[in-house]
C-alpha positions in Angstrom: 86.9 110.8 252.0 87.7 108.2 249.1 88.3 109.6 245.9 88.4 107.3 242.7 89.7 109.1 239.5 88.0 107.6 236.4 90.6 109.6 233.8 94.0 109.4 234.3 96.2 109.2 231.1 99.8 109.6 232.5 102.3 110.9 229.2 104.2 107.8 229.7 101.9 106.0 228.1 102.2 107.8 224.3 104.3 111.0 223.2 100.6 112.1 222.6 101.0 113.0 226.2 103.9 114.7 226.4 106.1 111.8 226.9 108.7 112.5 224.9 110.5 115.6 225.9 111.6 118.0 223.3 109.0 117.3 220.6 105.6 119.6 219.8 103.0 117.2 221.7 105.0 117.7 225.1 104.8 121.4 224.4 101.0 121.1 223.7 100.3 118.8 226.7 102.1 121.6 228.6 100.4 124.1 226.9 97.1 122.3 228.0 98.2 122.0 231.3 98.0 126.0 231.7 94.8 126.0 229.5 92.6 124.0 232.0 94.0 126.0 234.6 97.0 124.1 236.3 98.1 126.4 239.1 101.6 126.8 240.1 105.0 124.5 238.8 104.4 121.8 236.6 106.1 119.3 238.5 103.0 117.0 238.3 103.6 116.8 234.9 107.3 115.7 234.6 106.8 112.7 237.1 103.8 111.8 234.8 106.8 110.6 232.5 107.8 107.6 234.4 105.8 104.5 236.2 107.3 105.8 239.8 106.1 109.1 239.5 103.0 108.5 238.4 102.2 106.1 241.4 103.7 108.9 243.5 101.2 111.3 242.1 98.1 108.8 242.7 99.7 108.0 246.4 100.3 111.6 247.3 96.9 113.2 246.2 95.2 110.1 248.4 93.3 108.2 245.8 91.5 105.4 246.6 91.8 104.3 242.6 93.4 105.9 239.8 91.8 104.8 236.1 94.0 104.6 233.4 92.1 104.5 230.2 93.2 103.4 227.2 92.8 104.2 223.8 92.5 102.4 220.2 91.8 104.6 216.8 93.4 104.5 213.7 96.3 107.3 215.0 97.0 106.1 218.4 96.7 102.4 220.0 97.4 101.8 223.8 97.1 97.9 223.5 95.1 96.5 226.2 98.4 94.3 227.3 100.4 97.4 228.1 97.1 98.9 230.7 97.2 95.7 232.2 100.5 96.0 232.7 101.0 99.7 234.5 98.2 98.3 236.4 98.8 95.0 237.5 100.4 94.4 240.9 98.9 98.3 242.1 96.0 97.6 243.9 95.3 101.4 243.9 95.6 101.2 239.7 92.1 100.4 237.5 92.5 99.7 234.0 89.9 100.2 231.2 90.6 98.8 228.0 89.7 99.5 224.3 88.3 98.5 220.7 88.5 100.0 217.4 85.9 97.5 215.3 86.4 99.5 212.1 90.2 98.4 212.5 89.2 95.0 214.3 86.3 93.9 212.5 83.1 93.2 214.9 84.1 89.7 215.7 87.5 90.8 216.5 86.1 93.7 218.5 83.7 91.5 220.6 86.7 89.5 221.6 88.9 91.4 222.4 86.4 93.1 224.8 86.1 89.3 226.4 90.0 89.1 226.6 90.7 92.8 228.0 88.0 92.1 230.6 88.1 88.7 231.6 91.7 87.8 230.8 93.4 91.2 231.9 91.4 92.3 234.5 90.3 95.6 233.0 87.1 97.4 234.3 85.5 98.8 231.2 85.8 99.7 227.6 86.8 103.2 225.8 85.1 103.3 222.6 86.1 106.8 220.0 83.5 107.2 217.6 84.4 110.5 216.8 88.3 110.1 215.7 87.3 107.2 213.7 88.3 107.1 210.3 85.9 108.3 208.7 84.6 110.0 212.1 81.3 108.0 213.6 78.9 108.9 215.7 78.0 107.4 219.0 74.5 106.0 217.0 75.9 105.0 214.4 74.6 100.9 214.3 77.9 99.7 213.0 78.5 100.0 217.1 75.4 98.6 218.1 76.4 95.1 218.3 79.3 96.0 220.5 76.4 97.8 222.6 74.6 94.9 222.6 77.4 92.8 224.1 78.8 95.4 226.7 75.1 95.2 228.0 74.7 91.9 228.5 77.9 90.9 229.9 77.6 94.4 232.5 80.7 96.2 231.3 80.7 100.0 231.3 81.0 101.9 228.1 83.3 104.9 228.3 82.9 107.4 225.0 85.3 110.5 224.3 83.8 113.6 223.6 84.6 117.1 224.3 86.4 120.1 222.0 89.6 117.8 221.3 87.3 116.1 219.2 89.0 116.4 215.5 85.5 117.4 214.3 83.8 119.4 216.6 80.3 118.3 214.5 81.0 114.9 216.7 80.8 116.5 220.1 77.1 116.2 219.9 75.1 114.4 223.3 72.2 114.3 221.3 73.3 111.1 219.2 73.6 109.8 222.6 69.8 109.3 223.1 69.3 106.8 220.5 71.7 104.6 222.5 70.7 105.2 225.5 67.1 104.3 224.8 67.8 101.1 222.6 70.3 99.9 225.5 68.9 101.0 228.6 71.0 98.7 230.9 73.8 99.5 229.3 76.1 101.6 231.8 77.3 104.9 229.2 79.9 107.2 230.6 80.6 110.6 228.2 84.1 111.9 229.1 84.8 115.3 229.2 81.4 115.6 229.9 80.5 116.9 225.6 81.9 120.7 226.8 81.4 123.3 225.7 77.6 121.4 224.6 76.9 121.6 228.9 73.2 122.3 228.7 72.6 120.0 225.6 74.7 117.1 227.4 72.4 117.6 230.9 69.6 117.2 229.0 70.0 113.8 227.4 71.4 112.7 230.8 67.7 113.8 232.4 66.1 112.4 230.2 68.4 108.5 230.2 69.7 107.6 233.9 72.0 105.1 232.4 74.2 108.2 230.8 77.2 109.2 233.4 78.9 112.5 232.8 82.6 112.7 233.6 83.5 116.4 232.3 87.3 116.1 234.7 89.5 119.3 233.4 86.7 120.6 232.0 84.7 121.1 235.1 87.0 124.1 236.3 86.0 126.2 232.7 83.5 128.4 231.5 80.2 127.4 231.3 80.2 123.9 233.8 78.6 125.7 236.5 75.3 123.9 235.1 76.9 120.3 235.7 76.9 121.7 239.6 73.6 122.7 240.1 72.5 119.7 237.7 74.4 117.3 240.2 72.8 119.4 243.3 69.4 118.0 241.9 68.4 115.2 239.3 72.5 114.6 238.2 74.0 113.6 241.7 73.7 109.7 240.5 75.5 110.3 237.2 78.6 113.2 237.9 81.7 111.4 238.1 85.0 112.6 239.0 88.0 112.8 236.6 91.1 114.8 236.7 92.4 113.8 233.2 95.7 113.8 234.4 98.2 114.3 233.3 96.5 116.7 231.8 95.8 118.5 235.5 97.4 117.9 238.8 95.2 115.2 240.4 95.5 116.6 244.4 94.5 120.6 242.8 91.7 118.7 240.8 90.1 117.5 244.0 90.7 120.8 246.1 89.0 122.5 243.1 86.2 120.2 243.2 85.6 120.9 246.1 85.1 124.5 246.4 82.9 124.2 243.3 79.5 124.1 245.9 78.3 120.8 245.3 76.3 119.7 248.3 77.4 117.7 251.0 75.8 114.4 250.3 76.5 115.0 247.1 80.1 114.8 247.4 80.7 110.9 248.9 78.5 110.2 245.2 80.7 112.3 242.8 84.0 111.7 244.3 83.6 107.8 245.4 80.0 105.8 245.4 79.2 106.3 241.9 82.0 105.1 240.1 82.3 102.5 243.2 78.4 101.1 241.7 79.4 101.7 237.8 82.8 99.5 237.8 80.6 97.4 240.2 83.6 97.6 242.8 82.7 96.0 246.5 
Protein backbone atom coordinates (compact mmCIF):
# COMPACT_ATOMS: atom_id res chain seq x y z
CA UNK A 1 0.00 0.00 0.00
CA UNK A 2 1.45 3.61 -0.71
CA UNK A 3 1.27 5.88 1.89
CA UNK A 4 1.95 9.77 1.29
CA UNK A 5 2.19 11.87 4.50
CA UNK A 6 0.99 15.39 3.85
CA UNK A 7 2.38 16.79 7.48
CA UNK A 8 5.64 16.17 8.41
CA UNK A 9 7.54 19.03 10.35
CA UNK A 10 10.78 17.27 11.49
CA UNK A 11 12.38 19.60 14.80
CA UNK A 12 15.29 20.21 12.64
CA UNK A 13 13.70 22.58 10.98
CA UNK A 14 13.07 25.34 14.02
CA UNK A 15 13.67 24.92 17.94
CA UNK A 16 9.82 25.32 17.76
CA UNK A 17 10.13 21.63 17.19
CA UNK A 18 12.23 20.52 19.61
CA UNK A 19 15.40 21.04 17.85
CA UNK A 20 17.35 22.39 20.22
CA UNK A 21 17.91 20.14 23.06
CA UNK A 22 17.86 21.48 26.54
CA UNK A 23 15.52 24.41 26.05
CA UNK A 24 11.47 24.56 26.97
CA UNK A 25 10.12 24.00 23.25
CA UNK A 26 12.05 20.48 23.09
CA UNK A 27 10.43 19.65 26.39
CA UNK A 28 6.92 20.76 25.01
CA UNK A 29 7.37 18.96 21.66
CA UNK A 30 8.12 15.96 23.90
CA UNK A 31 5.53 16.63 26.07
CA UNK A 32 3.23 16.66 22.93
CA UNK A 33 4.60 13.71 21.73
CA UNK A 34 2.95 11.71 24.87
CA UNK A 35 -0.17 13.98 24.53
CA UNK A 36 -1.22 12.68 21.05
CA UNK A 37 -0.45 9.37 22.27
CA UNK A 38 3.14 8.37 21.10
CA UNK A 39 3.55 4.78 22.33
CA UNK A 40 6.65 3.45 23.60
CA UNK A 41 10.53 5.25 23.48
CA UNK A 42 10.85 8.34 21.82
CA UNK A 43 13.50 7.45 19.62
CA UNK A 44 11.49 8.83 16.55
CA UNK A 45 11.87 12.00 18.01
CA UNK A 46 15.65 12.41 18.57
CA UNK A 47 16.51 11.25 14.87
CA UNK A 48 13.85 13.99 13.85
CA UNK A 49 16.87 16.29 14.89
CA UNK A 50 19.09 15.69 11.96
CA UNK A 51 18.59 15.38 7.98
CA UNK A 52 19.72 11.51 8.24
CA UNK A 53 17.42 10.54 10.66
CA UNK A 54 14.63 12.02 9.42
CA UNK A 55 15.10 10.33 5.92
CA UNK A 56 15.55 7.15 8.02
CA UNK A 57 12.27 7.70 9.65
CA UNK A 58 10.39 8.40 6.14
CA UNK A 59 12.46 5.16 4.65
CA UNK A 60 11.74 2.88 7.56
CA UNK A 61 7.85 3.54 8.05
CA UNK A 62 7.62 2.87 3.87
CA UNK A 63 6.34 6.18 2.64
CA UNK A 64 5.87 6.62 -0.71
CA UNK A 65 6.21 10.77 0.02
CA UNK A 66 6.82 12.57 3.09
CA UNK A 67 5.48 16.51 3.06
CA UNK A 68 7.41 18.89 4.74
CA UNK A 69 5.42 22.02 5.15
CA UNK A 70 6.54 25.08 5.87
CA UNK A 71 5.69 27.91 7.68
CA UNK A 72 5.76 31.96 7.51
CA UNK A 73 4.05 34.30 10.45
CA UNK A 74 5.24 37.03 12.16
CA UNK A 75 7.07 34.48 15.10
CA UNK A 76 8.43 31.79 12.96
CA UNK A 77 9.61 31.87 9.10
CA UNK A 78 10.85 28.52 7.42
CA UNK A 79 11.98 30.37 4.11
CA UNK A 80 10.81 28.57 1.17
CA UNK A 81 14.85 28.13 0.10
CA UNK A 82 15.54 26.09 3.14
CA UNK A 83 12.18 23.30 2.18
CA UNK A 84 13.57 23.23 -1.09
CA UNK A 85 16.58 22.40 0.22
CA UNK A 86 15.82 19.26 2.76
CA UNK A 87 13.89 18.23 -0.23
CA UNK A 88 15.73 18.48 -3.14
CA UNK A 89 17.76 15.46 -4.43
CA UNK A 90 14.97 13.00 -2.15
CA UNK A 91 12.66 11.80 -4.58
CA UNK A 92 10.63 10.41 -1.64
CA UNK A 93 10.63 14.35 -0.03
CA UNK A 94 7.54 16.91 -1.13
CA UNK A 95 7.84 20.37 -0.21
CA UNK A 96 5.08 22.98 0.35
CA UNK A 97 5.96 26.41 0.70
CA UNK A 98 4.59 29.55 2.43
CA UNK A 99 3.36 33.31 2.45
CA UNK A 100 2.76 35.75 5.11
CA UNK A 101 1.13 38.89 2.81
CA UNK A 102 0.59 40.94 5.98
CA UNK A 103 4.54 40.75 6.28
CA UNK A 104 4.99 40.57 2.30
CA UNK A 105 2.55 42.89 1.02
CA UNK A 106 0.10 41.16 -1.67
CA UNK A 107 2.32 41.67 -4.56
CA UNK A 108 5.17 40.24 -2.69
CA UNK A 109 2.95 37.40 -1.58
CA UNK A 110 1.68 36.53 -5.09
CA UNK A 111 5.28 36.22 -6.08
CA UNK A 112 6.68 34.47 -3.96
CA UNK A 113 3.95 31.83 -4.44
CA UNK A 114 5.22 31.88 -8.41
CA UNK A 115 8.96 31.51 -7.17
CA UNK A 116 8.29 28.67 -4.30
CA UNK A 117 6.27 26.79 -6.96
CA UNK A 118 7.73 27.23 -10.19
CA UNK A 119 11.26 28.04 -9.24
CA UNK A 120 11.76 25.54 -6.19
CA UNK A 121 9.63 22.86 -7.01
CA UNK A 122 7.30 23.02 -4.02
CA UNK A 123 3.78 21.42 -4.27
CA UNK A 124 1.54 23.82 -2.49
CA UNK A 125 1.16 26.75 -0.14
CA UNK A 126 0.67 26.91 3.83
CA UNK A 127 -1.24 29.99 4.56
CA UNK A 128 -1.84 30.88 8.91
CA UNK A 129 -4.58 33.18 9.14
CA UNK A 130 -4.99 32.54 12.59
CA UNK A 131 -1.33 33.37 14.11
CA UNK A 132 -1.28 36.41 12.10
CA UNK A 133 -0.67 39.54 13.78
CA UNK A 134 -3.49 40.67 14.49
CA UNK A 135 -4.97 36.98 14.11
CA UNK A 136 -7.19 36.71 10.62
CA UNK A 137 -9.59 34.62 9.66
CA UNK A 138 -9.61 32.23 6.74
CA UNK A 139 -12.47 34.85 5.04
CA UNK A 140 -11.01 37.56 5.81
CA UNK A 141 -10.66 39.33 1.83
CA UNK A 142 -7.32 40.78 2.65
CA UNK A 143 -6.51 36.86 1.51
CA UNK A 144 -8.83 36.73 -1.28
CA UNK A 145 -6.57 37.81 -3.88
CA UNK A 146 -4.01 35.23 -2.96
CA UNK A 147 -7.18 32.86 -3.29
CA UNK A 148 -7.78 34.08 -6.50
CA UNK A 149 -4.25 33.31 -7.79
CA UNK A 150 -3.80 29.83 -6.07
CA UNK A 151 -7.05 28.98 -8.12
CA UNK A 152 -6.08 29.82 -11.24
CA UNK A 153 -2.73 28.74 -11.42
CA UNK A 154 -4.08 25.01 -9.59
CA UNK A 155 -1.98 25.14 -6.43
CA UNK A 156 -3.40 23.62 -3.27
CA UNK A 157 -4.03 25.85 -0.32
CA UNK A 158 -3.02 24.31 2.99
CA UNK A 159 -4.59 26.34 6.28
CA UNK A 160 -3.60 25.61 9.99
CA UNK A 161 -6.15 25.09 12.31
CA UNK A 162 -6.74 23.03 15.30
CA UNK A 163 -6.32 23.84 19.40
CA UNK A 164 -2.61 25.11 18.93
CA UNK A 165 -4.24 27.93 17.51
CA UNK A 166 -3.02 31.05 19.81
CA UNK A 167 -6.74 32.08 19.80
CA UNK A 168 -8.92 29.34 19.94
CA UNK A 169 -11.84 31.87 18.55
CA UNK A 170 -9.80 31.13 15.06
CA UNK A 171 -10.31 27.49 15.02
CA UNK A 172 -13.67 28.08 13.46
CA UNK A 173 -14.56 25.81 9.94
CA UNK A 174 -17.40 27.88 9.50
CA UNK A 175 -15.30 31.00 8.02
CA UNK A 176 -14.30 28.36 5.69
CA UNK A 177 -17.52 28.35 3.67
CA UNK A 178 -17.33 31.76 2.41
CA UNK A 179 -14.11 30.66 0.70
CA UNK A 180 -14.97 27.67 -0.36
CA UNK A 181 -18.08 29.05 -2.23
CA UNK A 182 -16.40 32.22 -3.70
CA UNK A 183 -13.39 29.82 -5.02
CA UNK A 184 -14.90 26.68 -5.79
CA UNK A 185 -11.91 25.32 -7.82
CA UNK A 186 -9.69 26.22 -5.44
CA UNK A 187 -8.22 22.88 -3.83
CA UNK A 188 -8.51 23.92 0.36
CA UNK A 189 -6.84 21.58 2.76
CA UNK A 190 -7.61 22.36 6.79
CA UNK A 191 -4.84 20.76 8.85
CA UNK A 192 -5.47 19.20 11.95
CA UNK A 193 -8.68 18.78 10.63
CA UNK A 194 -10.30 22.23 13.10
CA UNK A 195 -10.31 19.57 16.38
CA UNK A 196 -11.90 19.60 18.80
CA UNK A 197 -14.71 21.67 16.26
CA UNK A 198 -15.15 17.68 14.39
CA UNK A 199 -18.84 17.84 13.71
CA UNK A 200 -18.80 21.68 12.78
CA UNK A 201 -15.65 21.01 10.42
CA UNK A 202 -17.59 17.80 8.58
CA UNK A 203 -20.18 19.89 7.99
CA UNK A 204 -18.70 22.63 5.89
CA UNK A 205 -16.71 19.87 4.19
CA UNK A 206 -20.39 18.31 3.05
CA UNK A 207 -21.59 20.92 2.10
CA UNK A 208 -17.99 22.30 -0.28
CA UNK A 209 -16.17 19.16 -2.05
CA UNK A 210 -13.24 21.31 -2.68
CA UNK A 211 -12.48 21.38 1.40
CA UNK A 212 -9.83 18.36 2.32
CA UNK A 213 -9.58 17.51 5.95
CA UNK A 214 -6.12 16.40 7.21
CA UNK A 215 -6.78 16.06 11.19
CA UNK A 216 -2.98 13.74 11.40
CA UNK A 217 -2.25 13.48 15.42
CA UNK A 218 -5.38 14.43 15.98
CA UNK A 219 -7.22 11.61 14.44
CA UNK A 220 -6.16 9.11 17.35
CA UNK A 221 -8.09 11.74 20.20
CA UNK A 222 -11.32 12.09 21.55
CA UNK A 223 -14.03 12.96 19.64
CA UNK A 224 -12.51 12.06 15.65
CA UNK A 225 -14.47 8.99 15.56
CA UNK A 226 -16.95 11.27 13.33
CA UNK A 227 -14.06 11.97 10.63
CA UNK A 228 -14.28 7.84 10.31
CA UNK A 229 -17.71 7.30 9.68
CA UNK A 230 -17.82 10.70 7.73
CA UNK A 231 -14.92 9.23 5.45
CA UNK A 232 -16.94 5.67 5.43
CA UNK A 233 -19.64 7.80 3.52
CA UNK A 234 -19.76 11.32 1.82
CA UNK A 235 -15.80 12.28 3.23
CA UNK A 236 -13.82 9.35 1.60
CA UNK A 237 -12.76 11.96 -1.32
CA UNK A 238 -11.54 14.57 1.12
CA UNK A 239 -9.64 12.58 4.43
CA UNK A 240 -6.10 12.85 3.99
CA UNK A 241 -3.45 11.28 5.95
CA UNK A 242 -0.98 13.21 8.08
CA UNK A 243 1.13 12.11 10.99
CA UNK A 244 2.45 15.54 11.96
CA UNK A 245 5.56 14.20 12.70
CA UNK A 246 7.61 14.84 14.52
CA UNK A 247 5.07 15.39 16.48
CA UNK A 248 4.07 11.39 16.25
CA UNK A 249 5.96 8.47 15.12
CA UNK A 250 5.08 8.18 11.37
CA UNK A 251 5.12 3.93 11.09
CA UNK A 252 2.64 3.93 14.72
CA UNK A 253 0.55 6.70 12.82
CA UNK A 254 -0.24 4.37 9.97
CA UNK A 255 -0.72 1.15 12.10
CA UNK A 256 -3.13 3.37 14.16
CA UNK A 257 -4.84 4.44 11.12
CA UNK A 258 -5.38 1.50 10.31
CA UNK A 259 -7.26 -0.11 13.09
CA UNK A 260 -9.42 2.98 13.17
CA UNK A 261 -12.27 0.91 10.79
CA UNK A 262 -12.20 2.85 7.83
CA UNK A 263 -13.37 0.68 5.00
CA UNK A 264 -11.42 -1.12 2.67
CA UNK A 265 -11.75 0.99 -0.46
CA UNK A 266 -11.62 3.63 1.60
CA UNK A 267 -8.15 3.16 2.66
CA UNK A 268 -6.06 3.30 -1.01
CA UNK A 269 -8.09 7.11 -1.00
CA UNK A 270 -6.99 8.28 2.55
CA UNK A 271 -3.68 6.91 2.71
CA UNK A 272 -2.45 7.44 -1.16
CA UNK A 273 -5.06 8.51 -4.13
CA UNK A 274 -6.30 11.59 -2.66
CA UNK A 275 -3.31 13.47 -1.98
CA UNK A 276 -1.84 11.63 -5.19
CA UNK A 277 -5.05 13.92 -7.29
CA UNK A 278 -4.66 17.13 -4.81
CA UNK A 279 -0.73 17.71 -5.52
CA UNK A 280 -1.74 16.49 -9.00
CA UNK A 281 1.11 13.81 -8.75
CA UNK A 282 1.14 11.15 -11.81
Amino acid sequence: MKVIDLRCRPAFLHPFFGGAPGTPEHDTARWLNRRVGTRGPDDHFERSLTQEGFLAEVREAGLHKAVVVGRHTPSQHLPNEEIHTIIRDHDELLGIGSIEPVLQGIDGALAEIDRAVDQLGLVGIDLEPGFAEPARHPDDTLYWPIYEHLQNRGIPLFLMSGPTTPDPAYNNPGKLAAVARAFPQLKIVAYHGYWPNVQQAIGVAFRYENIHLVPDMYLFLAGSEAYIQAANGFLADQLLFGSSYTFRPIRQSIDDALQLGLKEDVLDKFFHANAARLLNLS
